[in-house]
SEKEVO-149884 format. One line per field, with one value per residue (C-alpha): residue in one letter; x, z, y. Coordinates in steps of 0.5 Angstrom, whole numbers, m for minus. Layout:
N
res <- [A;...]
xx <- [X;...]
zz <- [Z;...]
yy <- [Y;...]
This chain:
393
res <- [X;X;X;X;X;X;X;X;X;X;X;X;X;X;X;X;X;X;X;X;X;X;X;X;X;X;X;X;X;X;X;X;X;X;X;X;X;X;X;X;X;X;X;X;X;X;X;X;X;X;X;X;X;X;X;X;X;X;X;X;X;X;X;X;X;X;X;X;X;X;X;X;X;X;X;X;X;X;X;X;X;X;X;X;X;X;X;X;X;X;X;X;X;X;X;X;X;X;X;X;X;X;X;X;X;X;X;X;X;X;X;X;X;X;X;X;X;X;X;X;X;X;X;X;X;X;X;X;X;X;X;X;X;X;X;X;X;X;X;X;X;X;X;X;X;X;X;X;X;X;X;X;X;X;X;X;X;X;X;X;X;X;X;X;X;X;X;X;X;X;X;X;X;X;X;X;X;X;X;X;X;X;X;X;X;X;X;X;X;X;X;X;X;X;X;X;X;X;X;X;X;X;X;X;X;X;X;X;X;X;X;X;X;X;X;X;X;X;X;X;X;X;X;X;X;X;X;X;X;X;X;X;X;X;X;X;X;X;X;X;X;X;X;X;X;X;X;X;X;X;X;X;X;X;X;X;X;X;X;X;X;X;X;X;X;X;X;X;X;X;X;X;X;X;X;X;X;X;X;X;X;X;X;X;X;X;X;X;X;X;X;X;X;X;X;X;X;X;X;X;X;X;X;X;X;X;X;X;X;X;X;X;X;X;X;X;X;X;X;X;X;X;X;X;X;X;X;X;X;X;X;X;X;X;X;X;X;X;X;X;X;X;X;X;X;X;X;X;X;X;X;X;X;X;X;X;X;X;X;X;X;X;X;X;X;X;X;X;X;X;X;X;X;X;X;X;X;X;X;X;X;X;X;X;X;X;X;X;X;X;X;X;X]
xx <- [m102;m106;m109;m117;m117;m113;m118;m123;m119;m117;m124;m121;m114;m110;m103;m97;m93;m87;m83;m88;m88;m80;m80;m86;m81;m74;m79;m80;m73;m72;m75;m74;m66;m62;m67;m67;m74;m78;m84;m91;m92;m97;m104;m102;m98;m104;m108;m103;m99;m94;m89;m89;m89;m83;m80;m81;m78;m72;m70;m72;m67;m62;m62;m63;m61;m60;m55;m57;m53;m56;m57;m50;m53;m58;m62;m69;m74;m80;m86;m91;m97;m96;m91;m94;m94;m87;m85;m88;m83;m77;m80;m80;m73;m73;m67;m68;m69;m77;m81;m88;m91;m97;m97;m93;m96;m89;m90;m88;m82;m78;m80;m79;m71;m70;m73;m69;m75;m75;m82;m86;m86;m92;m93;m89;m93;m88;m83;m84;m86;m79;m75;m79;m76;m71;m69;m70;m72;m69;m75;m77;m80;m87;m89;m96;m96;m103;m106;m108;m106;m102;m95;m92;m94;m90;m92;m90;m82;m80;m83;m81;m74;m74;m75;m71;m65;m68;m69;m62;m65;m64;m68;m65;m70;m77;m82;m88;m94;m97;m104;m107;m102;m105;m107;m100;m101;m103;m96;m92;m94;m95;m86;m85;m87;m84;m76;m78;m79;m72;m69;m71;m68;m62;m60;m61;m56;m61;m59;m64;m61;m66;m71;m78;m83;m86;m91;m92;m95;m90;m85;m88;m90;m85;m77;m74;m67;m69;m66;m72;m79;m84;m87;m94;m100;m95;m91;m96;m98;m104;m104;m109;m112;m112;m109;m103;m103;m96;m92;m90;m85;m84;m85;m90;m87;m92;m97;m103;m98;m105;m110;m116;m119;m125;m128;m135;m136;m144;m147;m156;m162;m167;m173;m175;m179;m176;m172;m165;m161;m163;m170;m170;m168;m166;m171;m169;m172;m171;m169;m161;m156;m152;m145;m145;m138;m136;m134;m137;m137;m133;m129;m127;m133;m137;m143;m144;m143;m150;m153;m147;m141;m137;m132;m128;m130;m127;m124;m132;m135;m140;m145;m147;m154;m158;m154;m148;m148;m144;m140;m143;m144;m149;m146;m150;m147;m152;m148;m141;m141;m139;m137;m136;m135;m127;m128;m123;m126;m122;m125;m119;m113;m113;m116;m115;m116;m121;m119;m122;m118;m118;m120;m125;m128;m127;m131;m137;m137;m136;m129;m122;m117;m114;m120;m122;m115;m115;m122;m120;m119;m112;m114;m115;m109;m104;m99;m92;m92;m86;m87;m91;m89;m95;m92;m97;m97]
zz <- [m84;m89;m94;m95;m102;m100;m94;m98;m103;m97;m92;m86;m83;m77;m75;m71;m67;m68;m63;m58;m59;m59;m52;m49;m51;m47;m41;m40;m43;m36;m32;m34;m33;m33;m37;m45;m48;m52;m56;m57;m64;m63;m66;m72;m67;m63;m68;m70;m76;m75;m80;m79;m71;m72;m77;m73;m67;m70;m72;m66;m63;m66;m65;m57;m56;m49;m47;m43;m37;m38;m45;m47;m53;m55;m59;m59;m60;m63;m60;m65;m65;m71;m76;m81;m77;m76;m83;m85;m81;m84;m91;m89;m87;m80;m78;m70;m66;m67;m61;m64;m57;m59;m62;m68;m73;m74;m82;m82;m77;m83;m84;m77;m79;m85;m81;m76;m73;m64;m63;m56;m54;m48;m48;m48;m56;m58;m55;m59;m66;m64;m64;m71;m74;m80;m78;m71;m70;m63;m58;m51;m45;m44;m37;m35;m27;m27;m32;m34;m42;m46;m42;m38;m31;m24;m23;m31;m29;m27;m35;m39;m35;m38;m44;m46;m45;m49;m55;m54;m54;m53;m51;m51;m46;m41;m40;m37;m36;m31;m30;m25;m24;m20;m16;m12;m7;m14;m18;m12;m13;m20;m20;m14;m18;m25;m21;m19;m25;m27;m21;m23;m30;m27;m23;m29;m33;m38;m38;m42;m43;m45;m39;m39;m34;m34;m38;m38;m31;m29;m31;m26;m21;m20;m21;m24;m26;m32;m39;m42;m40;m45;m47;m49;m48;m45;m51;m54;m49;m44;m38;m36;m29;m26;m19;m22;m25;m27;m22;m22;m26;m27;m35;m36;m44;m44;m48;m53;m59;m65;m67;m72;m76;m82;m85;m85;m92;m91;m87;m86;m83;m79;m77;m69;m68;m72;m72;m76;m77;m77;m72;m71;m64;m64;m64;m65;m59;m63;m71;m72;m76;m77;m80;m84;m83;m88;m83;m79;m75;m81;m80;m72;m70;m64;m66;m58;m59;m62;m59;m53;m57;m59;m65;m64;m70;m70;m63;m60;m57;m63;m61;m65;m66;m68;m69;m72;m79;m83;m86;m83;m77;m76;m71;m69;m70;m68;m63;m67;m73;m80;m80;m88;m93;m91;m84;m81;m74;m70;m67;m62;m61;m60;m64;m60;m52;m53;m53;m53;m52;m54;m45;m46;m51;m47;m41;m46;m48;m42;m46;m45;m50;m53;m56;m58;m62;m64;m67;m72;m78;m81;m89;m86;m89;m83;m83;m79;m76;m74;m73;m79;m84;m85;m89;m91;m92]
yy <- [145;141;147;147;145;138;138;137;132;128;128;126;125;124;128;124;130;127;132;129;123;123;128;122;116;121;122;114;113;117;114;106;108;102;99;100;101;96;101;97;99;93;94;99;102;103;106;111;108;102;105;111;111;106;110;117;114;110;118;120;115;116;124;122;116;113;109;102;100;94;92;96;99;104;100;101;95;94;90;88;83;79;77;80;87;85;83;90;94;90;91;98;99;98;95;96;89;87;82;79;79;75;68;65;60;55;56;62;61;61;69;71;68;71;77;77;77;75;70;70;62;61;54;47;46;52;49;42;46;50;44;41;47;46;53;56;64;67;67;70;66;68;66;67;70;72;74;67;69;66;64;58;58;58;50;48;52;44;42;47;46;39;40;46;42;36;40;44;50;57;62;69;74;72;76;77;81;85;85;91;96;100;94;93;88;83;87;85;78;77;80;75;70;72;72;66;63;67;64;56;58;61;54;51;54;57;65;69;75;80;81;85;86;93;97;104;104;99;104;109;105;99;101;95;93;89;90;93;96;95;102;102;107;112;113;115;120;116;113;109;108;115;112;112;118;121;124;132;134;141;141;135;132;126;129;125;125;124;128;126;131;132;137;141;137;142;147;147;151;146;149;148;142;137;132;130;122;115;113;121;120;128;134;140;145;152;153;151;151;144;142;135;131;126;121;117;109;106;111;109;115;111;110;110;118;119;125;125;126;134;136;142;147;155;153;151;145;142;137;131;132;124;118;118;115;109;115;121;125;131;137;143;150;154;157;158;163;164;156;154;148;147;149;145;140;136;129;128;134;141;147;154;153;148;140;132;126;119;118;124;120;113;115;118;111;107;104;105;110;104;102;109;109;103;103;108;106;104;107;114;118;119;125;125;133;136;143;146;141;135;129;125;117]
């Protein structure tokens, strides 16, 4: 635990359970066999910390290091969104394959080749800038098989074909995308489209080795003998679209890995019948008592929860009272005793038998758990939990 005094010296900080982000990626690591798992740590690892995700699972890996028929290694892969995030992880001494999953400018090509750094190439124009390149980075084929995002699609196969033969180039993987899991009959037909795009370069005598189709819900859902899954929300202890739904398991490890905590920086009396925050858009049926937060919508604290939202404190619910503010949230306490200046309060996590996640917060606000998690500001201290011991970064 962080002490009061640091508490009231950090304001607001998120802990990662490293024993739970380790035991989430064993869980999926399962049941993606054969395949090796690609970690999504994209979007500052979806708003818990890119280095110091990427580095609690590179230790975790080595500890429990699953061995791929596929691949032939145990290697863990890194996805990314950017060369700049992929960069960031090499300066921090990750040395574990890395993939950017999204687009390259071609003057940073030589970054991504002294990175050893893999690029995502999605269209024909990729494929020129490639061979303009004095240096050429590894890349993966991305094919569009739906979801109408970046990627090469099915009837460009013949093109692509063409002019990855002129330029004498070698992609090292493909991959695609799914668009609706839970949508079965669109999978099906998105991974239809995606072996038929893997067979025309097969007859071609174009052989990537790396294969990636599944997401996290893929994983679940659509058992594939690829190289690699792609594990994104899972791994952080979500799983998007009730439809899908874990299966039971009789010891269920994949559990939210971040919880986002602040402190009661004030505590106040108010007087039945008045009102509290901006456009006083609360009225206060009965004397109460209030607790003031240092954080607010800066901090990723939805402006949306105003007047909707709850905090944990001493193991009990506390609902924002009036309009969460730039830096600020007011919660009333009235019903909980004896809370005090340095009270710990828990946005997102557990606090006695009481708890709130990121898909709790996501339906008070009509959004989904990756933008609530992604939402919150990447300044914030972040402490990698292992046990008891914090260690903050």
């Amino acid at each position: 635990m962080i002490s009061s005094l640091d508490r009231l010296d950090v304001r607001t900080w998120i802990e990662i359970n490293a024993r739970f982000l380790g035991s989430n990626l064993a869980w999926f690591q399962r049941r993606a066999r054969p395949a090796g798992i690609m970690a999504v740590v994209k979007s500052n690892a979806y708003g818990h910390g890119l280095s110091l995700v990427a580095k609690l699972l590179a230790e975790s890996k080595k500890r429990t290091g699953h061995w791929s028929l596929v691949t032939g290694h145990s290697l863990l892969w890194f996805g990314v969104d950017s060369i700049t995030e992929a960069l960031r992880l090499r300066r921090d001494g990750i040395k574990n394959p890395i993939l950017v999953l999204g687009y390259t400018l071609p003057a940073h090509f030589p970054d991504a080749v002294r990175g050893g750094i893999t690029l995502a190439i999605s269209s024909c124009d990729g494929l020129a800038a490639l061979r303009r390149a004095r240096v050429k980075p590894a890349f993966h084929l991305k094919f569009d098989t739906g979801m109408h995002r970046h990627g090469f699609q099915e009837h460009e196969l013949g093109k692509l074909i063409e002019k990855i033969q002129e330029y004498r180039l070698i992609p090292g993987g493909a991959f695609s995308h799914l668009a609706a899991a839970d949508n079965v009959g669109f999978s099906k037909k998105q991974i239809a489209v995606f072996e038929r795009c893997l067979e025309a370069l097969t007859k071609a005598g174009i052989k990537p080795k790396v294969i990636h189709f599944n997401k996290t819900e893929g994983i679940l859902s659509y058992p594939r003998r690829d190289t690699l899954a792609r594990l994104g929300i899972g791994l952080y202890g979500y799983v998007p679209k009730q439809g899908v739904g874990l299966p039971k398991t009789p010891k269920n490890v994949v559990r939210p890995v971040l919880a986002w905590k602040t402190v009661v920086s004030e505590v106040k009396r108010v007087r039945k019948g008045e009102r509290i925050g901006y456009d006083l858009t609360y009225r206060f049926p009965r004397d109460a008592v209030i607790a003031v937060l240092p954080i607010g919508y800066w901090h990723g604290f939805d402006r949306g929860l105003s007047n909707r939202g709850e905090v944990l404190i001493r193991g009990r619910r506390a609902p924002v009272r009036g309009r969460i503010c730039m830096d600020i949230t007011m919660v009333e306490v009235t019903h909980i005793p004896g809370v005090r200046v340095g009270d710990e309060v828990v946005l997102i996590g557990k606090q006695g038998g009481e708890r709130i996640t990121a898909d709790d917060i996501a339906k008070k606000i009509d959004t989904t758990s990756y933008e609530v998690l992604t939402r919150i500001n990447p300044l914030i201290k972040k402490s990698g939990v292992l046990g008891e011991s914090p260690r903050l970064k």
